[in-house]
N, C-alpha and C positions, 0 to 999 in steps of 0.2 A: 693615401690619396691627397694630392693637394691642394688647399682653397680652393683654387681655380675650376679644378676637377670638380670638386663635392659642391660648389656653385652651379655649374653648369645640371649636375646629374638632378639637384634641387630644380633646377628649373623644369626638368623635363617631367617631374614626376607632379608637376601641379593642375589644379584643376583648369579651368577657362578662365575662371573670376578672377583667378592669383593671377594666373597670367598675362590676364588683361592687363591690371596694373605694373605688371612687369614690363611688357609691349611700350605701356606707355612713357615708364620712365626714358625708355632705351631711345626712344622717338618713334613708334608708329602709333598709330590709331588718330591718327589727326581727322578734323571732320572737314570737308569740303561744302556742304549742304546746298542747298539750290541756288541756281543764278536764277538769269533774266528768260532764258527761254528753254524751258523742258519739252522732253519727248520721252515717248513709252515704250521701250524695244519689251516683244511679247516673244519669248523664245519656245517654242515649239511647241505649242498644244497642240498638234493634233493627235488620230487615233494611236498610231504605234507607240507613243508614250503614255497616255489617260487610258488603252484597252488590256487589261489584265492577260487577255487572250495573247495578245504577242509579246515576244520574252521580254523586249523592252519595257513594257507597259507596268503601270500601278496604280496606285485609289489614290489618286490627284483632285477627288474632287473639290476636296475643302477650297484648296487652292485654284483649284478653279473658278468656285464660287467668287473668291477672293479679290481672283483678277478681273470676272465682270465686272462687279463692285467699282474696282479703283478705275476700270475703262470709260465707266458710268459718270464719276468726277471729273475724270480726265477731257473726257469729249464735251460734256458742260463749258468747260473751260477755257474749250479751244486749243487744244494740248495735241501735239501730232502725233498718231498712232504709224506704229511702224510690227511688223508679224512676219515671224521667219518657220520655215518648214524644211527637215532634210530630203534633198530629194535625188536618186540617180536613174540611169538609163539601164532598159532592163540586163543589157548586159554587165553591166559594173563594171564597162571599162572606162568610166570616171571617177571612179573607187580610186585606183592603184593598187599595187600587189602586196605591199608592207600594211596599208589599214585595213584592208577587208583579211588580212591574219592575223590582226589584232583585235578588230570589232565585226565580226562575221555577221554580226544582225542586221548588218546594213543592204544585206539581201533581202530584209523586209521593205526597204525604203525606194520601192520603187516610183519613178515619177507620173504623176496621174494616178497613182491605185489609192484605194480607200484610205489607205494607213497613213499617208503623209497630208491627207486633207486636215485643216485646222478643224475642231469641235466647233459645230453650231452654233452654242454659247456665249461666245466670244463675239457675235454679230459682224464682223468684221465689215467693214465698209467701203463702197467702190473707190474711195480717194483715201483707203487707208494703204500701204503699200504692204505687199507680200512678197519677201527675199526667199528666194531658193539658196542654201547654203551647204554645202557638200564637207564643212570641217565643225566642229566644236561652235567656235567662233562665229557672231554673226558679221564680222568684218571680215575675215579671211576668206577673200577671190568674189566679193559681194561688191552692190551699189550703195550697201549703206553707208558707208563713210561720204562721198558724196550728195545724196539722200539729204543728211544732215546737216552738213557744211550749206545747201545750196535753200535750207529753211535756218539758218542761223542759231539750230538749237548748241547749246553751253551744255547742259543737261539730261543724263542719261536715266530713267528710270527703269530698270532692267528687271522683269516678271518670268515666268514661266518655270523651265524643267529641260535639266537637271542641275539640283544645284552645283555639285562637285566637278558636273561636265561644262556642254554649254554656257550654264551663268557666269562661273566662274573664270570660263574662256571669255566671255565677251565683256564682262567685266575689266578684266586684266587687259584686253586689246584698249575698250574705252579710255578707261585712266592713262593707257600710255599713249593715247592720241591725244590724251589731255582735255576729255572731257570729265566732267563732274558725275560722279556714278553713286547713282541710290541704288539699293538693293530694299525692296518691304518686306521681310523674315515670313511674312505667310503668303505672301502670293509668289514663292518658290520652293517649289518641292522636289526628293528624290528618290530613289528605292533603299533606301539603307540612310536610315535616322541619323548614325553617326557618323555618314560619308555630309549630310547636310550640315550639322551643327560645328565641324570641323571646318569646313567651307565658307560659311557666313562669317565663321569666327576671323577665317582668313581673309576672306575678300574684307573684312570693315578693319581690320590692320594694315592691309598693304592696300587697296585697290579704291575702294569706296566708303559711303557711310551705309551701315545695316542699319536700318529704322523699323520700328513698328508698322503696321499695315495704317492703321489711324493717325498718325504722325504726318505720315505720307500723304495718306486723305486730305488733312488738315490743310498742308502745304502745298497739293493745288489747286484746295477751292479758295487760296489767295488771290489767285490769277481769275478766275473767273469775279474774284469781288472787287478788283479793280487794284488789291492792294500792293500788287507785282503787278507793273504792264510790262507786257509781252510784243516785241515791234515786230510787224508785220513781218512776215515772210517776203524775201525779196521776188 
């Protein structure tokens, strides 16, 4: 085997730690951290993901608890909430025929039914906006990119479920529209522990910074103390 080889195979057989440091000689893991004006994209709590009863669904609650929490900082703040839910038409021909053979659950995700309402919870608020989004992504075929641009947020704080799906979709869309993307490591959750830890690992290499949930905290009750100002929304 040679150098090249038995380095490369080294790499692959390391844990997260080693390969953080590795990441970073190589150049990723750079940190972005917060601008001037944050927003809080809350990706998909409602029932089909938080209700154990439909196949999609799992014990989200911590992370629910999580994200009232940091909604709770957030809206002190004056920090703009933004909530997205998947939703289609009950015949799924807004599906297409290639995704509904590859995610067939999306027969639970019909528009108006119980399943794709957001959880209580979340209190969710008349001037907070709710995107209907039919992909991964909460910018693919959405208003949110505009949404954004037309309040001046710099700043993605990206919550909810699933990490490996979703988050990680809308993560990778953010950064490459070039905005700034937090991810808080407990207020996003998934069904398979190592689909999430893989994920985070990855989005805070390539896409955003993974912060602690209190980090995060921390970082917009600056805004509400005067110590970041925030300019108006135009």
């Amino acid at each position: 085997m040679s150098q090249q080889s038995e380095g490369v195979s080294q790499t692959h057989q390391m844990g997260n730690d080693r390969l953080h440091d590795q990441y970073e000689r190589a150049g990723f893991a750079g940190r972005v951290g917060f601008g001037m004006r944050p927003a809080v994209i809350v990706i998909d709590m409602g029932r089909a993901w938080l209700d154990v009863l439909c196949p999609i669904g799992s014990d989200l609650s911590v992370v629910l608890d999580n994200i009232v929490l940091l909604l709770s900082v957030a809206r002190s703040a004056g920090v703009p909430v933004f909530f997205t839910t998947m939703a289609y038409d009950p015949e799924l021909a807004e599906v297409g025929a290639h995704v509904i053979a590859k995610v067939p659950h999306v027969s639970w995700l019909i528009r108006g039914s119980e399943w794709v309402q957001l959880s209580p919870a979340l209190g969710r608020r008349a001037d907070e906006p709710l995107i209907e989004k039919q992909r991964g992504s909460a910018f693919f075929g959405t208003t949110l990119m505009s949404q954004l641009v037309s309040r001046r947020v710099d700043t993605t704080v990206i919550v909810g479920c699933s990490t490996s799906g979703c988050i990680r979709a809308t993560a990778t869309d953010a950064h490459d529209e070039n905005f700034r993307v937090i991810v808080p490591a407990e207020a996003v959750g998934d069904r398979s522990a190592s689909a999430h830890a893989a994920n985070l690992f990855d989005i805070d290499a390539r896409y955003g910074d993974v912060m602690a949930l209190d980090e995060v905290i921390a970082e917009l009750r600056c805004y509400s103390k005067g110590e970041r100002v925030m300019p108006p929304a135009l």
